[in-house]
C-alpha positions as CSV (number, residue, x, y, z in Angstrom):
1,X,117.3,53.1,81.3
2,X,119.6,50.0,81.6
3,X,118.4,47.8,84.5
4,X,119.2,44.8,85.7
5,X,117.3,42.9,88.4
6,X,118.1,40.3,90.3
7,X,115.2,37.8,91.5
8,X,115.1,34.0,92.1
9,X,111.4,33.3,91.6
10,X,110.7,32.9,88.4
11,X,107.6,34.2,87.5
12,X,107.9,37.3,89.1
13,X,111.0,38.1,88.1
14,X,109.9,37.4,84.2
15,X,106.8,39.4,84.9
16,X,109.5,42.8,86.1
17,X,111.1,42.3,83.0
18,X,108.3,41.7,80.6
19,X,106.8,45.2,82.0
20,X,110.2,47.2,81.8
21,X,111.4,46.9,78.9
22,X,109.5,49.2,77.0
23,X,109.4,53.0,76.5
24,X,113.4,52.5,75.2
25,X,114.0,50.7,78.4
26,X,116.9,47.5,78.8
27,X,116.1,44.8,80.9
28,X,118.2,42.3,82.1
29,X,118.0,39.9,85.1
30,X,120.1,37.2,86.9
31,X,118.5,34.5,90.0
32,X,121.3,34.5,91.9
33,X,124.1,36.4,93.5
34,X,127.2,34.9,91.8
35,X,125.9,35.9,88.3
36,X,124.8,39.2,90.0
37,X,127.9,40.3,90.9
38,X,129.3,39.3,87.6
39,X,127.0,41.4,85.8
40,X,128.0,44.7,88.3
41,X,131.7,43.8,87.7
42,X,131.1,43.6,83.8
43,X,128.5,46.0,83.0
44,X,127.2,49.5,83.6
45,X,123.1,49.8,84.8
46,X,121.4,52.8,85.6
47,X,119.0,51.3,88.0
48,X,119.5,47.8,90.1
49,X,116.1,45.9,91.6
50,X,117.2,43.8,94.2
51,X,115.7,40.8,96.2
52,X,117.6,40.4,99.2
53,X,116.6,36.5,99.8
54,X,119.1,35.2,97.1
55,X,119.2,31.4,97.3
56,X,122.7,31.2,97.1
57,X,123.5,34.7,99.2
58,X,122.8,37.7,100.9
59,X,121.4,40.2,98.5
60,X,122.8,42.7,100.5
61,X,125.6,42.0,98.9
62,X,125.4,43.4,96.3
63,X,125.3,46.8,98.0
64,X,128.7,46.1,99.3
65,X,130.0,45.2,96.1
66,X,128.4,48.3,94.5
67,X,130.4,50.9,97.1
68,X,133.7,49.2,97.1
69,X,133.5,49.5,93.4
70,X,132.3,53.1,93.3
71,X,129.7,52.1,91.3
72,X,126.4,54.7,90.8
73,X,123.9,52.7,90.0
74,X,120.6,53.3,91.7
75,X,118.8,50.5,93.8
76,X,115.5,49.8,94.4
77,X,115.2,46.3,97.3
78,X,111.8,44.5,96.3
79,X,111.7,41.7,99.2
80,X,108.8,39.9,101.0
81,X,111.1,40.8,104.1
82,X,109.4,43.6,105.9
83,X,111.0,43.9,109.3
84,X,112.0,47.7,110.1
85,X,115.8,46.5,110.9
86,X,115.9,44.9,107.0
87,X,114.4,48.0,105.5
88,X,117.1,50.4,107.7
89,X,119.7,47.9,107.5
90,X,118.7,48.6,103.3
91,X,118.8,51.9,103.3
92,X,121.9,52.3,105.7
93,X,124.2,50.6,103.9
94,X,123.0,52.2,100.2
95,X,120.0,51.4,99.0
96,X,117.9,54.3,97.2
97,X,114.3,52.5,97.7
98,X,112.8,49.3,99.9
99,X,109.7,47.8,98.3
100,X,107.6,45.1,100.1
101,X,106.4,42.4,98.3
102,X,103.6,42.1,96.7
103,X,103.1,44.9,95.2
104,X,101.8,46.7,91.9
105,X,104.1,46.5,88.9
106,X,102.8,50.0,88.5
107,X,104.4,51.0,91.8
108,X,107.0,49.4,91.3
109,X,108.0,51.6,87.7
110,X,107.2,54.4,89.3
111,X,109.7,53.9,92.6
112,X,112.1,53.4,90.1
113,X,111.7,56.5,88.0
114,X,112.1,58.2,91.3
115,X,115.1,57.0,92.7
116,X,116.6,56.9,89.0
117,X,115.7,60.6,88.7
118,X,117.2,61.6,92.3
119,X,120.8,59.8,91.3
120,X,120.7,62.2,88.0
121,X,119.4,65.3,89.6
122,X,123.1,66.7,89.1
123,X,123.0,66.6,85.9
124,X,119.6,67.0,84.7
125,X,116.5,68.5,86.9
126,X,114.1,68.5,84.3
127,X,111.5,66.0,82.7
128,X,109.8,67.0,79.6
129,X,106.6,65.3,78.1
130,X,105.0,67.5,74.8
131,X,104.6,70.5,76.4
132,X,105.2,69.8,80.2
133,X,108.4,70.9,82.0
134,X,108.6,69.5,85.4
135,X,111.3,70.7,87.1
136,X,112.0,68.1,90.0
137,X,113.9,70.0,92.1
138,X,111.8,73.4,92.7
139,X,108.6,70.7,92.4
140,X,107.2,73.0,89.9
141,X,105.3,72.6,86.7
142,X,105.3,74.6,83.1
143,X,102.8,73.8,80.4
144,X,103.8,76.0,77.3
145,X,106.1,77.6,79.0
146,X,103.1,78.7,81.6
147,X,103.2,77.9,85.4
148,X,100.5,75.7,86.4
149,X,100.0,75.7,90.3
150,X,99.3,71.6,91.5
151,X,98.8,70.4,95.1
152,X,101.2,67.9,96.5
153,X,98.3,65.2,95.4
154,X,98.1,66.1,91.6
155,X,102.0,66.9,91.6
156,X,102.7,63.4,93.1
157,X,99.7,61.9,90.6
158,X,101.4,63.6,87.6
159,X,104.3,62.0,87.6
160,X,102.9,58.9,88.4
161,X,100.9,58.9,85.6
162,X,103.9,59.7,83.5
163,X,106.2,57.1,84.6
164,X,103.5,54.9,83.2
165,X,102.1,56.4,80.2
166,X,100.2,54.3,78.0
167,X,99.2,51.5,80.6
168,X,96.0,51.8,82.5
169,X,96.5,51.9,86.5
170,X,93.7,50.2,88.6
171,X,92.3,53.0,91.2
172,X,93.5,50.5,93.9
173,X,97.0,51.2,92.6
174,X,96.7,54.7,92.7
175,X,95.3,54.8,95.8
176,X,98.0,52.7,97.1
177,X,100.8,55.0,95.7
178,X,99.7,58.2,96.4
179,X,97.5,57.5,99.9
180,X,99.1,54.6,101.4
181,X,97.8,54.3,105.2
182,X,95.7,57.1,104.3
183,X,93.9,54.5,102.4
184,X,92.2,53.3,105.9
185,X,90.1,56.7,106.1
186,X,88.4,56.6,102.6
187,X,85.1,54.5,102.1
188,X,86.0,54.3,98.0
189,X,87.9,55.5,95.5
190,X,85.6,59.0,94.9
191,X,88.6,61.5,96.2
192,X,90.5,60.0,93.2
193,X,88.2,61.3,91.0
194,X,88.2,64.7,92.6
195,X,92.3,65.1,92.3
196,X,92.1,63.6,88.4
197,X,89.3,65.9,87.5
198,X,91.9,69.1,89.1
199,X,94.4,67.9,87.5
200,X,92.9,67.5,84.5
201,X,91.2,70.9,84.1
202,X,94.5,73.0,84.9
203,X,96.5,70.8,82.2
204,X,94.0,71.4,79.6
205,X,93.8,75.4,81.3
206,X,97.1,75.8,80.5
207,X,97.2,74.7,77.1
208,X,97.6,70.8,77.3
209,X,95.7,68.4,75.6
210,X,93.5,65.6,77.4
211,X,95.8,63.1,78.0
212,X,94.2,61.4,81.2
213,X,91.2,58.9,79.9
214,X,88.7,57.2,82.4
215,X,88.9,53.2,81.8
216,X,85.5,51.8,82.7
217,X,85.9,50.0,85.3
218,X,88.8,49.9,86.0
219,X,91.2,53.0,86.2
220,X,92.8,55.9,84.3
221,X,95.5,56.1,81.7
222,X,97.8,58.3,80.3
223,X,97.6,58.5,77.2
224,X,101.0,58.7,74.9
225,X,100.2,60.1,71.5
């Protein structure tokens, strides 16, 4: 993917990139608005992240220039504003995704892949690891060519997992992603286990190798051979 975002602070904004750009990825990213919307007009991006407290602007913006232009890039807000009138107002006027800051730059890759997949469901349904199909649309998933029956948990965790292959992701995260306020309920991290473990077994079941590894201490990871 192409992306571009578009964050004033520093650190975080060098800390999106840094973790982007990789698996083929290309990263860019402008502090304000003016070079923003020089960098729409310019260029083509598959996928936007946008903060909507620009110091020299409305990052809001942006979504207006993005529809007058007809422009299809997908955009994900990431903003420490978290008022339900600045995530609807985000949404209304064309945003794919709102994000609150802080948050995980795990989550964050993975929100991405999502709304980057819905904008190119019309052309392409599919996503193919080795041998897993996923097939976005119907939810389903095909290991050799073999149907391989998930819950909505191990679904959701799948692809998860495979939007960040290779990188270990703390249980907290995971919890975070696939849980949310659900969170609240659990005294530790013990039902993640359980959903791993399921998903595990009816990979391998099916024919997969092990790809998911336990990091002491830590989390799991996908591995990427």
């Amino acid at each position: 993917m192409k992306i571009l975002v578009i964050e004033d602070e520093p650190g975080l904004r060098e800390n999106i990139t840094t973790y982007l750009n990789t698996d083929g990825n290309i990263c860019e990213s402008c502090a304000d608005l003016e070079t923003a919307l020089v960098r729409l007009t310019d260029h083509q991006y598959d996928c936007v992240l946008l903060d909507i407290g620009l110091p020299d602007g409305d990052g809001f913006t942006v979504l207006d220039h993005l529809k007058v232009d007809r422009k299809m890039e997908a955009v994900l807000i990431i903003s420490a504003r978290n008022s339900l009138d600045d995530r609807l107002k985000g949404l209304n006027i064309g945003a794919d995704d709102y994000l609150t800051k802080p948050f995980h730059l795990a989550e964050l890759k993975a929100r991405l892949m999502a709304v980057f997949r819905r904008k190119t469901l019309n052309t392409n349904s599919k996503l193919v690891f080795n041998e897993i199909v996923i097939d976005v649309l119907a939810r389903s998933v095909e290991v050799n060519a073999e149907s391989v029956i998930l819950t909505k948990k191990e679904y959701d965790m799948l692809l998860y997992f495979l939007a960040n292959k290779g990188r270990v992701i703390s249980k907290n995260a995971i919890a975070e992603h696939l849980w949310r306020d659900e969170m609240d309920m659990q005294d530790n991290f013990d039902f993640i286990y359980t959903h791993i473990k399921n998903l595990r077994r009816k990979l391998m079941d099916a024919g997969a190798p092990d790809y998911l590894r336990s990091v002491y201490g830590i989390g799991y990871k996908f591995v990427a051979p």
